[in-house]
C-alpha positions, 0 to 999 in steps of 0.5 A, a space after each residue: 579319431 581312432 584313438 577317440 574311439 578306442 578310449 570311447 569304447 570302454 563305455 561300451 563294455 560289459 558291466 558286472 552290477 545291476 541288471 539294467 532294463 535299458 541300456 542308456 548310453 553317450 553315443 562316442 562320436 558325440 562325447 568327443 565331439 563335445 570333449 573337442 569343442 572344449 579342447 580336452 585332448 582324447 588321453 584326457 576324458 575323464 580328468 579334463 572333462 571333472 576339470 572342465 564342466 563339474 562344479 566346485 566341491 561344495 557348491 550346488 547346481 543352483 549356484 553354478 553361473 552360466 557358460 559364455 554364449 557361444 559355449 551355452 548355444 553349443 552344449 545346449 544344441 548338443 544336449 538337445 541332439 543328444 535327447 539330454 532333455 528329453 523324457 526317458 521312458 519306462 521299459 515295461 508297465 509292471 515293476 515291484 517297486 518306485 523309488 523317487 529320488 531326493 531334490 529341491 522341493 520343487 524337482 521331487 514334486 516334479 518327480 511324484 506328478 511324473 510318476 502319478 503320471 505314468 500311473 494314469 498311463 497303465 504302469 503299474 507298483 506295489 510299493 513306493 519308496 522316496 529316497 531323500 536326506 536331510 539337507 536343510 531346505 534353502 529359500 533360493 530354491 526350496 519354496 515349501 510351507 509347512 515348517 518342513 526343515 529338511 528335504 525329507 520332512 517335505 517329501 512328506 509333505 509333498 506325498 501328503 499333499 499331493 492328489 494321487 489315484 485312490 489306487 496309487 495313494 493306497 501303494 505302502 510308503 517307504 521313507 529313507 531320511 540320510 543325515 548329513 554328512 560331517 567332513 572337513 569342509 562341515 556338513 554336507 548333504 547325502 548323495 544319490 548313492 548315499 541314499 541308495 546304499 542305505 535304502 539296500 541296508 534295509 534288505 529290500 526284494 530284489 523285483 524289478 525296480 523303477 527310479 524316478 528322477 528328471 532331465 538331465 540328471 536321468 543319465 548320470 543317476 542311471 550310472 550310479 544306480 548300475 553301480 550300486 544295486 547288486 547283479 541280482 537287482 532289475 532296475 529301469 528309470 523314468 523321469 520327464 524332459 526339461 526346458 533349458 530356456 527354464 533355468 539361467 545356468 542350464 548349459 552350465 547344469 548340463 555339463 556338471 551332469 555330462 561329466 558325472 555320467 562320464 566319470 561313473 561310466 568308467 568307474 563301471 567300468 574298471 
C-alpha cells in the first residue's frame, strides 16, 4: 500500500499549465482499488491501465463491447462512488466566455441544453464558443436531419435550432470547425486537444473560461484542458450526469475515460 500511495501522489502534485478554478481529482485510494481489482500491479498504472481499459486505435466508444458482468457491476459501482456519473458543477456565476465541446449530435445537444440550463440558473457569459471538427456524421449514433455532413455543420444546426434565452441567443458565436486528421491508418477525426489548440490559435483573451462537456468525460477533458491552455488562462468546466443503465458498454465507456484521465494526469505531471 505504501508503495500504491507513493506512485498515486504524483497525481497530487503541483501543476505548472492553466489556472483551474476546481481542482478535480482521482481519489488514490480509490484508483488503486480499481488497478487492484483488474490485477495492475502498482509499478504499472499507466501502461496497465492504456493496456486494460482504452479502447483500440481507431475505434470509437460506440463501438466498444461491454465488460463481463462481474467487471461492469464493479466498475460501475465504483464509478458511482466516485461521482463519475455525476454533474460537475460551475465554480463561480461569472465567466467571459463558454466553450461546448464537439460530439455525437446528440451528446452536443445535451451539452448546449446544459448550458442554457445553467443560463436559467444565473450563470453568466459574454460569448459562446463551439469547439467541434469535421468528423463524418455516423447514422449509429449521429440522429440529425438537415443534410448536415459533419460534426461541426450540426453544431450549427444544433445552435440554430435550439430554444435558448433572447439574452443567451443575442451571446457572439464562435466556431472551430478542425479538418481531419491524415495518418497511416486514413483520416481520423480532430480530438478535444486538437480543437483546442486550434480555438488558441485565434489568440483568444485570456478571462475565465467555462467548457462545457458531460459524464463521464468531464474528468479526462478537465486534464486535457490543464494541459493545454497557457498559465495565464482560468478555466472552470461544467457538464451534466449520466445514467449508465442508458448506454450497453457503459462500464466499458467508463474505463477507456478512467485510463485517459490517468494518463493526462501524469503527463501533467512530468
Amino acid at each position: 500500500m505504501k508503495k500504491w500511495l507513493l506512485l498515486l501522489s504524483l497525481f497530487l502534485g503541483t501543476y505548472v499549465s492553466a489556472a483551474p478554478l476546481q481542482e478535480r481529482r482521482i481519489e488514490p485510494l480509490a484508483l488503486s482499488e480499481l488497478a487492484d481489482f483488474f490485477k495492475i500491479s502498482e509499478d504499472d498504472l499507466i501502461a496497465g491501465s492504456q493496456a486494460r481499459w482504452l479502447r483500440k486505435t481507431g475505434q470509437e466508444r460506440w463501438e466498444m463491447a461491454e465488460l463481463s458482468l462481474e467487471q461492469k457491476q464493479f466498475v460501475l459501482r465504483w464509478a458511482e462512488g466516485q461521482g463519475i456519473f455525476t454533474e460537475w458543477r460551475p465554480a463561480v456565476a461569472v465567466y467571459e466566455r463558454a466553450l461546448i465541446l464537439g460530439a455525437t449530435t446528440e451528446r452536443m445537444e445535451g451539452r448546449l441544453s446544459h448550458l442554457r440550463k445553467l443560463w436559467e440558473e444565473g450563470v453568466r457569459f459574454q460569448e459562446v464558443v463551439w469547439l467541434t471538427g469535421e468528423r463524418p456524421l455516423d447514422p449509429r449514433v449521429d440522429s440529425l436531419a438537415g443534410g448536415c455532413r459533419n460534426e461541426s455543420e450540426a453544431a450549427g444546426l444544433i445552435w440554430g435550432e435550439a430554444d435558448l434565452p433572447p439574452g443567451m441567443r443575442a451571446l457572439p458565436l464562435v466556431f472551430i470547425s478542425v479538418p481531419m486528421k491524415q495518418s497511416e491508418r486514413g483520416p481520423q477525426r480532430p480530438n478535444t486537444q486538437d480543437t483546442l489548440l486550434a480555438w488558441l490559435d485565434t489568440s483568444p483573451s485570456t478571462g475565465s473560461s467555462l467548457f462545457i462537456t458531460d459524464q463521464p468525460f468531464c474528468g479526462y477533458q478537465y486534464a486535457i484542458i490543464r494541459s493545454c491552455l497557457p498559465d495565464s488562462f482560468a478555466f472552470d468546466l461544467a457538464g451534466p450526469g449520466a445514467d449508465p443503465s442508458s448506454h450497453p458498454a457503459a462500464a466499458a465507456i467508463t474505463l477507456d475515460a478512467i485510463a485517459r484521465w490517468v494518463y493526462q494526469d501524469h503527463l501533467n505531471e512530468h
